[in-house]
Structures are given as C-alpha cells and as structure tokens.
DRENTI-709619 format. One record per residue: residue number from 1; x, y, z of N, C-alpha, C in turn. Coordinates in Angstrom, 3 decimals, decimal comma. Atoms other than C-alpha are relative to their C-alpha. Example, Ala and Ser with C-alpha at 12.3 -4.5 7.8 and 13.67 -1.06 7.14 Angstrom:
! residues 2
<r i="1" n_xx="0,890" n_yy="-1,190" n_zz="0,000" ca_xx="12,300" ca_yy="-4,500" ca_zz="7,800" c_xx="0,900" c_yy="1,200" c_zz="0,000"/>
<r i="2" n_xx="-0,820" n_yy="-1,190" n_zz="-0,060" ca_xx="13,670" ca_yy="-1,060" ca_zz="7,140" c_xx="-0,770" c_yy="1,090" c_zz="0,730"/>
END
This chain:
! residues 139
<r i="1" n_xx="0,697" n_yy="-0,441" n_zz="1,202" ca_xx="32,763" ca_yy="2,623" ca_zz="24,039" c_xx="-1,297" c_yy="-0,794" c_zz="-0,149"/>
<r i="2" n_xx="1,253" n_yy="0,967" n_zz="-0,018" ca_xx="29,217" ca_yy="1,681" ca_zz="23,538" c_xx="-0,181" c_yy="-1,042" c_zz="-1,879"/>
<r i="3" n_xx="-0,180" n_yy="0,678" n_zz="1,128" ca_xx="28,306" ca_yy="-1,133" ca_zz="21,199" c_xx="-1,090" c_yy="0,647" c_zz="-1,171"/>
<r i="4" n_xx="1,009" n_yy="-0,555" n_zz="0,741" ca_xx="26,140" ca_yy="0,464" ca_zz="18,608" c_xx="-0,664" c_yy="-1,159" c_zz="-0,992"/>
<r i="5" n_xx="0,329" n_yy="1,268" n_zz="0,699" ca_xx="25,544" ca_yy="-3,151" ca_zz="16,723" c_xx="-0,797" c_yy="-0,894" c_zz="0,928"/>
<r i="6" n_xx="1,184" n_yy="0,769" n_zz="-0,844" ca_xx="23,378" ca_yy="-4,168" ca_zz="19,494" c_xx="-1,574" c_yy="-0,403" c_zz="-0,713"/>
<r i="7" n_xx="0,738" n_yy="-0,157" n_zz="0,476" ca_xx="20,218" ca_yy="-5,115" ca_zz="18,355" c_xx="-1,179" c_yy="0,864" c_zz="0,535"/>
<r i="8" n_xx="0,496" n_yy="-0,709" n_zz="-0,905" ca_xx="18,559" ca_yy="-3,117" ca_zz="21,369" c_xx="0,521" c_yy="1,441" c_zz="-0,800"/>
<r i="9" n_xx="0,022" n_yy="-1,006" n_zz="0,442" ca_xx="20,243" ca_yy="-0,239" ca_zz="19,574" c_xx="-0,573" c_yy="0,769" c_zz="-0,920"/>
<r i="10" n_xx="0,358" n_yy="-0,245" n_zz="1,559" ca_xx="18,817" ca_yy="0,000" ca_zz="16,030" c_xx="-1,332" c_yy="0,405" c_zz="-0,163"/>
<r i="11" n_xx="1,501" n_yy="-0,580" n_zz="0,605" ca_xx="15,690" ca_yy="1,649" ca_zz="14,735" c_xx="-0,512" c_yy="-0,958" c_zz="-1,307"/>
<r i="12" n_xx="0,798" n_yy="0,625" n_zz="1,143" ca_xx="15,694" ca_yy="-0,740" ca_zz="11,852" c_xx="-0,507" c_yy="-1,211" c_zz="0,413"/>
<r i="13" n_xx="0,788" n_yy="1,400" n_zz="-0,506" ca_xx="14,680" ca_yy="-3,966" ca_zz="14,127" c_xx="-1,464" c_yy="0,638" c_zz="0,167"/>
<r i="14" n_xx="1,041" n_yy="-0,329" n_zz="-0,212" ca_xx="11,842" ca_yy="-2,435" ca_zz="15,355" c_xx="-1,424" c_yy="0,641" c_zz="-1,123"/>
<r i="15" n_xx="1,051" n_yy="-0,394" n_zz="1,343" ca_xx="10,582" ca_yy="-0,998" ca_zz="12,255" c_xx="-0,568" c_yy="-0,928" c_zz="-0,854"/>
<r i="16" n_xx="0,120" n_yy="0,927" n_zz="0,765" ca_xx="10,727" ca_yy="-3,474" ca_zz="10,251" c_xx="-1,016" c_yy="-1,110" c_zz="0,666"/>
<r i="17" n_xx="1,050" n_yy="0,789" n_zz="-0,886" ca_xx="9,200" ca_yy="-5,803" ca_zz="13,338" c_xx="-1,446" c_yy="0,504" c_zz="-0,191"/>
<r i="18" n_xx="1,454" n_yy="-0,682" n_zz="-0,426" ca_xx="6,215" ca_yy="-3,502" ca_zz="13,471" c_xx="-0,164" c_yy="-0,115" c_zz="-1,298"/>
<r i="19" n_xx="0,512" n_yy="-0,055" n_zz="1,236" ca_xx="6,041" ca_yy="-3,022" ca_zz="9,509" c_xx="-0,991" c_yy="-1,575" c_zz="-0,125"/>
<r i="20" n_xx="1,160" n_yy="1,433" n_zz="-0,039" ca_xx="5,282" ca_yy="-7,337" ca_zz="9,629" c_xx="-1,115" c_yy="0,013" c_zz="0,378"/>
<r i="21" n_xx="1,598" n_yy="0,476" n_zz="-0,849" ca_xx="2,992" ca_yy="-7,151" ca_zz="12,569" c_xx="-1,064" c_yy="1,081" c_zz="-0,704"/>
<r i="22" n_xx="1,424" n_yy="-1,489" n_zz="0,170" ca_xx="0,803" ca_yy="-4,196" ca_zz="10,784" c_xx="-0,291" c_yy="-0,983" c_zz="-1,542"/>
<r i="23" n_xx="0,277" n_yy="0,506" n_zz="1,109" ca_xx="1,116" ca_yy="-6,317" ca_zz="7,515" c_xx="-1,008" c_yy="-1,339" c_zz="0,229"/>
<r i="24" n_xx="0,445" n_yy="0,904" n_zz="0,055" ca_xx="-0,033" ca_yy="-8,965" ca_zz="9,207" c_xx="-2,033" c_yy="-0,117" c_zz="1,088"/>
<r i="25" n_xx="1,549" n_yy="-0,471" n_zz="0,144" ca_xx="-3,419" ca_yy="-7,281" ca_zz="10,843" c_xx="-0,585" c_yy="0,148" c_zz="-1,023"/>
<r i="26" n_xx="1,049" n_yy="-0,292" n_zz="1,151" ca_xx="-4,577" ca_yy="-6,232" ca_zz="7,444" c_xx="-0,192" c_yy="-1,635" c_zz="-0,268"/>
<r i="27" n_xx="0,614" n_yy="1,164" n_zz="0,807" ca_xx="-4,288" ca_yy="-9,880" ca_zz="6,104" c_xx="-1,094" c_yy="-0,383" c_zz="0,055"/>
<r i="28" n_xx="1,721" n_yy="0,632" n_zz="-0,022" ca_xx="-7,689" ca_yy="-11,222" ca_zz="7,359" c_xx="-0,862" c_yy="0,711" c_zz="-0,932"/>
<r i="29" n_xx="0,585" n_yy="-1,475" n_zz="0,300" ca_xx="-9,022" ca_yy="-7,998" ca_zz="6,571" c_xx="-0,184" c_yy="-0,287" c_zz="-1,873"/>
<r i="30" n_xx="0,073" n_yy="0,677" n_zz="1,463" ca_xx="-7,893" ca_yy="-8,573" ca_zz="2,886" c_xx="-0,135" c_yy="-0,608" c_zz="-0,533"/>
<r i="31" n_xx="0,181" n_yy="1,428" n_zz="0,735" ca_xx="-8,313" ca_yy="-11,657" ca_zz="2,616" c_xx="-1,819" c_yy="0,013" c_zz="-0,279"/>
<r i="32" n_xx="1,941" n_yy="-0,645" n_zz="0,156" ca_xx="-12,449" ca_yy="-10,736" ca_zz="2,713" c_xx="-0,032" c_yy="0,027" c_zz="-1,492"/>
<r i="33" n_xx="0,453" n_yy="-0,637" n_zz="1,149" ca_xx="-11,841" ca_yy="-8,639" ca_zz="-0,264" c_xx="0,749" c_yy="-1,363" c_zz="-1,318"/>
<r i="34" n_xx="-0,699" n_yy="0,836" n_zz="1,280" ca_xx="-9,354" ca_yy="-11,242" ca_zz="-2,415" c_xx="1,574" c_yy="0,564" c_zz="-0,151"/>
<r i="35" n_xx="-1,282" n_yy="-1,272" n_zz="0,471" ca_xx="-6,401" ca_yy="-8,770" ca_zz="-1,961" c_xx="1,085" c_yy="-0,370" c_zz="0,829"/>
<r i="36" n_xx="-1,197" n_yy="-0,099" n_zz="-0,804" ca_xx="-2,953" ca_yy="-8,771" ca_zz="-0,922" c_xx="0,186" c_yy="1,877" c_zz="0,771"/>
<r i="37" n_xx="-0,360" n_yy="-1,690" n_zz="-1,070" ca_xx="-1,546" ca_yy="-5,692" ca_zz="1,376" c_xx="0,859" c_yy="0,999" c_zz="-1,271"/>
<r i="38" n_xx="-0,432" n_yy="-0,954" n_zz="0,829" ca_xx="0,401" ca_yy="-4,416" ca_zz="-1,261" c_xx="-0,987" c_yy="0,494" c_zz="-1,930"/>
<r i="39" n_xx="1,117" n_yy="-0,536" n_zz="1,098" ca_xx="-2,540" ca_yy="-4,622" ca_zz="-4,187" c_xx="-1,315" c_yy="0,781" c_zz="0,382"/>
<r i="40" n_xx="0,843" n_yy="-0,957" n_zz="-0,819" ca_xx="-4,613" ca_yy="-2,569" ca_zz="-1,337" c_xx="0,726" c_yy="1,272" c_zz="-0,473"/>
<r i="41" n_xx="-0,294" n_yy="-1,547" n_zz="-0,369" ca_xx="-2,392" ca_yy="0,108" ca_zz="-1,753" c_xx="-0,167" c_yy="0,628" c_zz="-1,332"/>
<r i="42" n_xx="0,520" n_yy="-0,550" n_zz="1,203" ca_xx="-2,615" ca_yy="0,325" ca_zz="-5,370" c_xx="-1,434" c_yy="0,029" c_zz="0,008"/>
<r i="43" n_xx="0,810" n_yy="-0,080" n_zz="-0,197" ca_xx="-6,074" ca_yy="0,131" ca_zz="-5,053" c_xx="-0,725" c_yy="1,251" c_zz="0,660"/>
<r i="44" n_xx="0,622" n_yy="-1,826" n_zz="-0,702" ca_xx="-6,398" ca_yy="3,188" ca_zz="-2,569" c_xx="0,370" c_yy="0,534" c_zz="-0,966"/>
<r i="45" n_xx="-0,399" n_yy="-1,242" n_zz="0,391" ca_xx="-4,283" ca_yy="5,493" ca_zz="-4,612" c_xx="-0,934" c_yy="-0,125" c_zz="-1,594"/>
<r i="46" n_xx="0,746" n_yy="-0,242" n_zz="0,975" ca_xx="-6,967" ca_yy="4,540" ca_zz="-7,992" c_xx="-0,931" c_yy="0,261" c_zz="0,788"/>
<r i="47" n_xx="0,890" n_yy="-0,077" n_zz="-0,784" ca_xx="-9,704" ca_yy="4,675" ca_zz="-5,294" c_xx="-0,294" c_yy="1,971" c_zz="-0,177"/>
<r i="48" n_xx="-0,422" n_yy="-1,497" n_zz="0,233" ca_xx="-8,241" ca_yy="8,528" ca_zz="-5,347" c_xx="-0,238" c_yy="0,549" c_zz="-1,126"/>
<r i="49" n_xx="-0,124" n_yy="-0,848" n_zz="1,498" ca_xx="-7,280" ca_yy="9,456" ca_zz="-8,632" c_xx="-0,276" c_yy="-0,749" c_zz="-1,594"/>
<r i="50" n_xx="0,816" n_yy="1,184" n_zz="0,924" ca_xx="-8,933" ca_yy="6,805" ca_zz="-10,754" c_xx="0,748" c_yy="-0,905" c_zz="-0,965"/>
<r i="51" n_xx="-1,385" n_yy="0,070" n_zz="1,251" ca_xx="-5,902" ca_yy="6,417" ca_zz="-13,323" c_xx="0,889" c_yy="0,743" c_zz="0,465"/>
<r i="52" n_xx="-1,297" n_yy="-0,313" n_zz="-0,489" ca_xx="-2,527" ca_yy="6,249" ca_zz="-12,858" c_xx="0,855" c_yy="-0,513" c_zz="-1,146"/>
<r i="53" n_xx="-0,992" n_yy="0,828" n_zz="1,018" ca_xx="0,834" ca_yy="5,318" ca_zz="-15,243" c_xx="0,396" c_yy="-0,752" c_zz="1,540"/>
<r i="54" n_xx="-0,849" n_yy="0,646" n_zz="-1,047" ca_xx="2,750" ca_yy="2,446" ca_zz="-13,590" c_xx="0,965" c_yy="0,859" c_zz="0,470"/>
<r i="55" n_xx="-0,803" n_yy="-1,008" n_zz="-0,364" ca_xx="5,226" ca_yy="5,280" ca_zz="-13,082" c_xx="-0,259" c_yy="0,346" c_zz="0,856"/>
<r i="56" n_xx="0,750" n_yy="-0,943" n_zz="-0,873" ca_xx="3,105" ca_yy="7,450" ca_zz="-11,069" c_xx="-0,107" c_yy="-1,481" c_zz="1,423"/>
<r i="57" n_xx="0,203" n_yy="0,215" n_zz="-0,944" ca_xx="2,158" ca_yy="4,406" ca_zz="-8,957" c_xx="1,349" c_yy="-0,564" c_zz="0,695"/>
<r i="58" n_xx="-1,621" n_yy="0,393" n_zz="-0,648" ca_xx="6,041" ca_yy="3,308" ca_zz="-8,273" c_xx="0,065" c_yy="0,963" c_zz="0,855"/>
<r i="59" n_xx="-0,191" n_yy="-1,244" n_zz="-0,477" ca_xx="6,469" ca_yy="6,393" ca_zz="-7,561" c_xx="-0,658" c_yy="0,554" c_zz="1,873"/>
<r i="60" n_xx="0,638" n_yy="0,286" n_zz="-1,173" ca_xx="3,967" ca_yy="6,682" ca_zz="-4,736" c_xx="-0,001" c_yy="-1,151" c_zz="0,683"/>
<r i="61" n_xx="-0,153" n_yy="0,879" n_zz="-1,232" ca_xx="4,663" ca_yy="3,429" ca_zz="-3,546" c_xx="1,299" c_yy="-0,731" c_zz="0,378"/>
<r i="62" n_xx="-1,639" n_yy="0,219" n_zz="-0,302" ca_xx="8,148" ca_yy="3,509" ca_zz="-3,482" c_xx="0,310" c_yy="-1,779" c_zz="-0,389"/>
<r i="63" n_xx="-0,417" n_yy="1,716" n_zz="0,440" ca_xx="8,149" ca_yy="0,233" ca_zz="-5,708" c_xx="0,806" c_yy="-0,047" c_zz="-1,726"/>
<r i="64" n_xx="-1,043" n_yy="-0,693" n_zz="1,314" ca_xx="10,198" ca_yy="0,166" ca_zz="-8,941" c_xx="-1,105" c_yy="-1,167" c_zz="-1,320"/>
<r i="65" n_xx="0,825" n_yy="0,779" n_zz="0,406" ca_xx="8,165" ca_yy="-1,463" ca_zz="-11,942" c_xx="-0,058" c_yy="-1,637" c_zz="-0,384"/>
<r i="66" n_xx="0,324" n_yy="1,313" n_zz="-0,321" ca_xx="9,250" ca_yy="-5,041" ca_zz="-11,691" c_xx="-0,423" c_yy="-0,130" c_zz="0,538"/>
<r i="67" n_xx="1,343" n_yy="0,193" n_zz="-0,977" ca_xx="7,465" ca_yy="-5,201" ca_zz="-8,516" c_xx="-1,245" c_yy="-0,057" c_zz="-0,339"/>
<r i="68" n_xx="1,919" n_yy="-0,696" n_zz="0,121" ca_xx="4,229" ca_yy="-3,549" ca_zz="-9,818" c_xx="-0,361" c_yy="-0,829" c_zz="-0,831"/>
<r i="69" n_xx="0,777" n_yy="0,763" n_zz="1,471" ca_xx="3,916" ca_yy="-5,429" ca_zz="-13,495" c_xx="-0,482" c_yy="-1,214" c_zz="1,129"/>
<r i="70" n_xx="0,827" n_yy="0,952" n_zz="0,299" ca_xx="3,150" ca_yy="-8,595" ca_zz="-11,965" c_xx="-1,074" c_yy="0,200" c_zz="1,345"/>
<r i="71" n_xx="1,021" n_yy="-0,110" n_zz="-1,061" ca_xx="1,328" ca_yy="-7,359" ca_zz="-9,124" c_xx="-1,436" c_yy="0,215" c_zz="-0,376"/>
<r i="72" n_xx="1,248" n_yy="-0,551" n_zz="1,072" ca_xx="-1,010" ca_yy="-5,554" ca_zz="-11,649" c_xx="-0,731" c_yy="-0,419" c_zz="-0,965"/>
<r i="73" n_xx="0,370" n_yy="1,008" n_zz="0,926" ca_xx="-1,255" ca_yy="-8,212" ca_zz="-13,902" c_xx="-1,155" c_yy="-0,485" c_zz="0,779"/>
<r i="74" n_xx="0,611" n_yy="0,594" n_zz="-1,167" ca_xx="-2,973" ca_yy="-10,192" ca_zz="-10,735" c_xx="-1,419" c_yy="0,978" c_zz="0,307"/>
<r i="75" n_xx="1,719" n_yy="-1,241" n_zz="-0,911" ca_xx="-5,418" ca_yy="-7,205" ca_zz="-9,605" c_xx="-0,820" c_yy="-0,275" c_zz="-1,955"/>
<r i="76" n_xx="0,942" n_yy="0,223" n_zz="1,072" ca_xx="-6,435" ca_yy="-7,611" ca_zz="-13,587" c_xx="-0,425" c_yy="-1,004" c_zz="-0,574"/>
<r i="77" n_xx="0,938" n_yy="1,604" n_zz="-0,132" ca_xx="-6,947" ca_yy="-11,287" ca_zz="-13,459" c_xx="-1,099" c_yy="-0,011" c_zz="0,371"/>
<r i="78" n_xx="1,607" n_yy="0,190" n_zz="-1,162" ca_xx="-9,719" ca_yy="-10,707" ca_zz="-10,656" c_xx="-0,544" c_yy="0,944" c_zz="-0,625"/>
<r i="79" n_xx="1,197" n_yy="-0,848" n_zz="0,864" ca_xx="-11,171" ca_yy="-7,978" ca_zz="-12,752" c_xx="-0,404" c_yy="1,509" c_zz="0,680"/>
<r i="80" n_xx="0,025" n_yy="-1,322" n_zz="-0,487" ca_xx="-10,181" ca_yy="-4,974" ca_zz="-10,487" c_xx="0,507" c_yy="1,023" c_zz="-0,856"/>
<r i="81" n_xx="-0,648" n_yy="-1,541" n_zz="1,012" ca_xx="-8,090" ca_yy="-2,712" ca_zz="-13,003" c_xx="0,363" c_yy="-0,713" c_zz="-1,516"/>
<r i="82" n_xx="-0,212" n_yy="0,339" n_zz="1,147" ca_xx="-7,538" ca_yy="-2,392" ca_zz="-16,510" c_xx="1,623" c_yy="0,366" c_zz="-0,309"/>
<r i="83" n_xx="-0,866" n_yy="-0,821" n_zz="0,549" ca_xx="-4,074" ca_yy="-1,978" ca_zz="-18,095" c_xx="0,015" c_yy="0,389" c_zz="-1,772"/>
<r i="84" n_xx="-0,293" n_yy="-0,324" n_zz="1,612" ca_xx="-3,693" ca_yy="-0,194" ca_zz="-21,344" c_xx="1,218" c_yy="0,704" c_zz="-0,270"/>
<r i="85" n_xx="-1,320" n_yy="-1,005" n_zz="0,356" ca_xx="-0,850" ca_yy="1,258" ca_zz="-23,057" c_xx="-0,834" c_yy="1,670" c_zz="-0,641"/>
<r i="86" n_xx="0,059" n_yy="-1,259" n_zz="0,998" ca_xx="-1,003" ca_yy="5,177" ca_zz="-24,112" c_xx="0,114" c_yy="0,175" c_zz="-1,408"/>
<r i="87" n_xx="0,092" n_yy="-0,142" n_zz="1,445" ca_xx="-2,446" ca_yy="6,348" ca_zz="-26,909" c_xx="1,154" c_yy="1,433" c_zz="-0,596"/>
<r i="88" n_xx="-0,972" n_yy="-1,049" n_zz="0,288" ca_xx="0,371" ca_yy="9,541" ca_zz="-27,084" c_xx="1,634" c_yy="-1,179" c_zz="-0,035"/>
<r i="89" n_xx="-1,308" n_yy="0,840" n_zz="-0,254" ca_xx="3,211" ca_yy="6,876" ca_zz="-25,884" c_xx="-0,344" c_yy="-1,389" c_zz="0,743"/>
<r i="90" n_xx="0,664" n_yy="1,296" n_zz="-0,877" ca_xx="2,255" ca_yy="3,400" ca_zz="-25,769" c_xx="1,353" c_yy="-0,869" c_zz="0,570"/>
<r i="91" n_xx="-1,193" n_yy="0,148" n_zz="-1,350" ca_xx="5,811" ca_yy="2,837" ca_zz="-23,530" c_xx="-0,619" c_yy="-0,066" c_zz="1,728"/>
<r i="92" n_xx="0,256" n_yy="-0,526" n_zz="-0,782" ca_xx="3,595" ca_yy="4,260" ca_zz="-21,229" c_xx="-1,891" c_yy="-0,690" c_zz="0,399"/>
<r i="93" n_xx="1,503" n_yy="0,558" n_zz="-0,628" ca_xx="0,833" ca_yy="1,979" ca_zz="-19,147" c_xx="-0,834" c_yy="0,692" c_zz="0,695"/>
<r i="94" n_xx="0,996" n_yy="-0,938" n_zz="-0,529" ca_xx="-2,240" ca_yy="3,352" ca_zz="-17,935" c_xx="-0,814" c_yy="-1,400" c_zz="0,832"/>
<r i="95" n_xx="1,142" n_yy="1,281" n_zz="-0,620" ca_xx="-3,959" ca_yy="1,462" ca_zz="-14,782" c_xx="-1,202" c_yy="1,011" c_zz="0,297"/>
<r i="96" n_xx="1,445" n_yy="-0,197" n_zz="-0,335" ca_xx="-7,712" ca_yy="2,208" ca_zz="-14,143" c_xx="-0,353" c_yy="-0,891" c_zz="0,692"/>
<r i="97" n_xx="1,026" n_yy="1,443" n_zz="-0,960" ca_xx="-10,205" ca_yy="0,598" ca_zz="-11,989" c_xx="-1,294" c_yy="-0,044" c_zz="-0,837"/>
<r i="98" n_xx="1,227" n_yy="0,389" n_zz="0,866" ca_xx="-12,969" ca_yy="-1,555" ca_zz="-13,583" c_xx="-1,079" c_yy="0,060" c_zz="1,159"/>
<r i="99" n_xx="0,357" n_yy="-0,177" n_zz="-0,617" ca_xx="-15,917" ca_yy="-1,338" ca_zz="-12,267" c_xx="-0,810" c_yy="-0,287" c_zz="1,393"/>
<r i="100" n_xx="-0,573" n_yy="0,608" n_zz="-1,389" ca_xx="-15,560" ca_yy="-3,937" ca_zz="-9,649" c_xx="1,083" c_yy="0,145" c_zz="1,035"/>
<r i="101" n_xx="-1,136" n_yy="-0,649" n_zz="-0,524" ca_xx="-12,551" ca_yy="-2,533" ca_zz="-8,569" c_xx="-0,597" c_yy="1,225" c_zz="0,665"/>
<r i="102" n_xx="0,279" n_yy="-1,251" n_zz="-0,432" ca_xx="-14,371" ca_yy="0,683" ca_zz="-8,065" c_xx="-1,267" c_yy="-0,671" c_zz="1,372"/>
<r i="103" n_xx="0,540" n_yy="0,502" n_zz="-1,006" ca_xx="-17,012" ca_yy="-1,069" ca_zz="-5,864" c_xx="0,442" c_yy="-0,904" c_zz="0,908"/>
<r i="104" n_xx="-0,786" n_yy="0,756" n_zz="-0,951" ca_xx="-14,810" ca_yy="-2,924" ca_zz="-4,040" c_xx="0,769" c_yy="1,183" c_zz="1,133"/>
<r i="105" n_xx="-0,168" n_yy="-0,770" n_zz="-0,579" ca_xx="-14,200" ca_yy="0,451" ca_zz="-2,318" c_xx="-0,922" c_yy="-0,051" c_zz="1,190"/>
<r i="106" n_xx="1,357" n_yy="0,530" n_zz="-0,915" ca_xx="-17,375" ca_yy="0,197" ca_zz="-0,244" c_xx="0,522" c_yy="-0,796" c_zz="1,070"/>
<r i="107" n_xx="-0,355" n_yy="0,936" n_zz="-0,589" ca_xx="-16,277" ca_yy="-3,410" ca_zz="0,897" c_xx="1,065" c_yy="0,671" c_zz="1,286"/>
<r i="108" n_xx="-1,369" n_yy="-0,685" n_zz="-0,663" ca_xx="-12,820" ca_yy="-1,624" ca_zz="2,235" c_xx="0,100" c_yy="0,954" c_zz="0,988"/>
<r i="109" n_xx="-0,224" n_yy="-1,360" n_zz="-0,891" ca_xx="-13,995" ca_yy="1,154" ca_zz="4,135" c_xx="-0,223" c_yy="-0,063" c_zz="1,503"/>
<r i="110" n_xx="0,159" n_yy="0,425" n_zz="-1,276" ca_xx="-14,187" ca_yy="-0,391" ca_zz="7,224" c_xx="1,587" c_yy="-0,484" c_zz="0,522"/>
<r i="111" n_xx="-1,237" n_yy="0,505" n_zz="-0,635" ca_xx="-10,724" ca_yy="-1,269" ca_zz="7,522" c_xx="0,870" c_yy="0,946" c_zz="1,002"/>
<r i="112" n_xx="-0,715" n_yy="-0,866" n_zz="-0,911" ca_xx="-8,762" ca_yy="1,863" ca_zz="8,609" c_xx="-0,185" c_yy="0,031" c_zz="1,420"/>
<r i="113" n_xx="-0,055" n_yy="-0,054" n_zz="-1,400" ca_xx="-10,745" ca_yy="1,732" ca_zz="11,815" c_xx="0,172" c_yy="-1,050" c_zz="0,804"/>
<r i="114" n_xx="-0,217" n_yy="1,228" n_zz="-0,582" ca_xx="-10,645" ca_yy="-1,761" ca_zz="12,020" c_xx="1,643" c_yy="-0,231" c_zz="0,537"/>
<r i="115" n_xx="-1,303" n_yy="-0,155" n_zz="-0,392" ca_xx="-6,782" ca_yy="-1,480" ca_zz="12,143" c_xx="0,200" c_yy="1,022" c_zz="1,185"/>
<r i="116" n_xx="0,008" n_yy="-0,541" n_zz="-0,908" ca_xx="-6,719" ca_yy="1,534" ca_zz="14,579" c_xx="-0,308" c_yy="-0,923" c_zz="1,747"/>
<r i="117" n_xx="0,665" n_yy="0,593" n_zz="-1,149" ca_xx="-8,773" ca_yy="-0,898" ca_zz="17,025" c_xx="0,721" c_yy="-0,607" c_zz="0,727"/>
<r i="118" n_xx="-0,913" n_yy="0,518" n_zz="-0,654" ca_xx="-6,251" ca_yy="-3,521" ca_zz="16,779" c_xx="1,498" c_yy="0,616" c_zz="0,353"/>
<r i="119" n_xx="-1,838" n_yy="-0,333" n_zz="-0,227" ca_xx="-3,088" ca_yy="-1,639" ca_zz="17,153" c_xx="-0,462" c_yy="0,741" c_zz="1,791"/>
<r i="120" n_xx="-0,019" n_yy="-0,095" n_zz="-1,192" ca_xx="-4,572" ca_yy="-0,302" ca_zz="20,784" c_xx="0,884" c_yy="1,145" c_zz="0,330"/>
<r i="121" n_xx="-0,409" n_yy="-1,506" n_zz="-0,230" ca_xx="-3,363" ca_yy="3,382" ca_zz="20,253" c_xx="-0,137" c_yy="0,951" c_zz="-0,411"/>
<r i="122" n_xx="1,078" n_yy="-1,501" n_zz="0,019" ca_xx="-4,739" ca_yy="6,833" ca_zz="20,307" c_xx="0,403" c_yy="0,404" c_zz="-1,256"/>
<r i="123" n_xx="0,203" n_yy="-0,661" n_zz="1,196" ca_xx="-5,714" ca_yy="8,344" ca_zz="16,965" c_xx="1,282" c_yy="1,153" c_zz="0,045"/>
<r i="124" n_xx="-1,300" n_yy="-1,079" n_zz="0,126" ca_xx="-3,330" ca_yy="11,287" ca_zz="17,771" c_xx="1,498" c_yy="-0,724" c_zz="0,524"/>
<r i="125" n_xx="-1,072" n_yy="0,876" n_zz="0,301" ca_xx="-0,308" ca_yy="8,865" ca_zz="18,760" c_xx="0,129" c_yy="-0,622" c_zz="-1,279"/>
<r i="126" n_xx="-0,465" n_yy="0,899" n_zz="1,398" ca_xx="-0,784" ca_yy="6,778" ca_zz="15,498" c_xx="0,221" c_yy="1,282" c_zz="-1,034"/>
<r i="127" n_xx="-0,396" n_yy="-0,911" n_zz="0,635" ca_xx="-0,907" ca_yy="10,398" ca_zz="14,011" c_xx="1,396" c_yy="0,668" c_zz="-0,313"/>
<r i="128" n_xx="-1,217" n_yy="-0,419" n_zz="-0,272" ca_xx="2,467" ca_yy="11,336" ca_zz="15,492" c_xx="1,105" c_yy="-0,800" c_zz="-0,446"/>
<r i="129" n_xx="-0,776" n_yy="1,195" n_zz="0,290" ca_xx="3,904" ca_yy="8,038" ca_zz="14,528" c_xx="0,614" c_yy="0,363" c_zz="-2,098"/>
<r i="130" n_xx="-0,229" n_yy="0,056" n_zz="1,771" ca_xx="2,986" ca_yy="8,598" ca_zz="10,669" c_xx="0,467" c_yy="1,488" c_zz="-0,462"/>
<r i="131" n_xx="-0,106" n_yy="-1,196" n_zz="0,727" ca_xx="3,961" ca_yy="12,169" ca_zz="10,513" c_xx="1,737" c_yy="-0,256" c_zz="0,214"/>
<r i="132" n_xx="-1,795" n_yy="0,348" n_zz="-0,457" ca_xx="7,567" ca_yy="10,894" ca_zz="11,909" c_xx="0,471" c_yy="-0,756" c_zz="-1,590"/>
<r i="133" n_xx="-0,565" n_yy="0,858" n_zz="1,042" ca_xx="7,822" ca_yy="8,117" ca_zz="9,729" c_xx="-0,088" c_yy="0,937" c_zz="-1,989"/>
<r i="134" n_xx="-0,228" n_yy="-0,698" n_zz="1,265" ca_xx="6,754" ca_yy="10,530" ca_zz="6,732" c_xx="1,278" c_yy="0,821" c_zz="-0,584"/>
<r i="135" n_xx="-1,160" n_yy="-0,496" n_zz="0,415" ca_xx="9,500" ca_yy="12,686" ca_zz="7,316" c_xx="1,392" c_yy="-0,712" c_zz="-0,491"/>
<r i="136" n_xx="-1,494" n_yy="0,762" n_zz="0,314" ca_xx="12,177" ca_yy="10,097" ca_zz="7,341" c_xx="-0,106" c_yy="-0,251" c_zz="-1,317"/>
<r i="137" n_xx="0,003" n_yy="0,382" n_zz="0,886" ca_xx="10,801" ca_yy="9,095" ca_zz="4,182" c_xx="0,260" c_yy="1,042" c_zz="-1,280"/>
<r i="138" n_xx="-0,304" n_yy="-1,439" n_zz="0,511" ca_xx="10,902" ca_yy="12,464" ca_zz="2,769" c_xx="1,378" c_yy="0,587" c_zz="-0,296"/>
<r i="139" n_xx="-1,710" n_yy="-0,179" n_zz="-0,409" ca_xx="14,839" ca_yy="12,643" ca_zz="3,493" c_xx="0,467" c_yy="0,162" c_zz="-1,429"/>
END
C-alpha cells in the first residue's frame, strides 16, 4: 500500500513552500514603498474600486476581520487609507485611499513584472498556474 503521508506526496508542502518564496520576492519590492505583502493587496483591490467595507475586503482576501482591523489601522498610520464608519450603518467600516495612498500606485507599477522576472517562467505558464490555483479556490 502506498504511503500517502509522505511528504513527497502532498500538494500542501509545495504550496505553501512556494506561497513563502513568492512572499518573500515581493518583500524588497515593498519594502521601497513602506508596505507589507498583505497591505499590498488591500491596496490593489482600493487601487480598483477606490472604497471598500472591511467586509468586502475579507471577503476578497479570504481574511476574516481580526486580521484586517489591525492591518488597516497600520496602512492609516502611514496615511494610505481612511477608515470611517457608515453613515446608513455605522457597524459598517468604509476603507478609502487618501491621497497618498492613491499615488503610491505609480510607485507599484513596476512590480508585477518585476516578480514575473524573478520567478523565471513564461507569462502563459504563470497564467496556467493561477487559473489552477483559482479554481481550487473557487471549490
């Protein structure tokens, strides 16, 4: 019978291995701007849609809102986003980007390819990679 507890067997060593090493290309990268890897990502998705509830951004970043409050607190120390409560339901936080936050987009837009460079694999492989990993996430 094969051992299936191998560590040669598992999809979650490797993922997880690669999740570090990709966390740990952006760092330099972020460290430029002042940012951690996970206050980048809030950052893209206002970059997008300008305003978000903490809801909305859990939601998209598959983080639950202990995670986010003090992450968000931090991005509004440095003077990237605002939080306010709703004026219909003030339960309900509203992040924005100030408007250093919004020019700190600029700074950033050099990264995606900068990462492509170092990972040392074809635009349509890293394509195939993230349309995989989307689905699993999709499950």
């Amino acid at each position: 019978m094969e051992d299936l507890l191998k560590l040669e067997k598992q999809i979650c060593f490797p993922a997880y291995a690669f999740s570090r090493n990709l966390t740990n290309l952006y760092r330099p990268m972020l460290a430029e701007l002042d940012i951690t890897y996970p206050q980048y990502l809030v950052l893209m998705i206002l970059w997008e849609h300008k305003q978000q509830t903490v809801n909305q951004l859990g939601e998209k970043l598959y983080l639950d809102t202990g995670t986010l409050t003090p992450l968000l607190k931090r991005l509004e120390q440095k003077g990237m986003v605002n939080r306010t409560r709703s004026n219909e339901d003030e339960r309900v936080v509203m992040i924005s980007l100030t408007t250093f936050g919004t020019q700190l987009k600029e700074r950033a837009e050099h990264i995606p390819m900068e990462l492509v460079k170092c990972l040392n694999i074809s635009i349509e492989e890293l394509l195939q990679l993230k349309g995989l990993l989307n689905k699993m996430l999709n499950k």
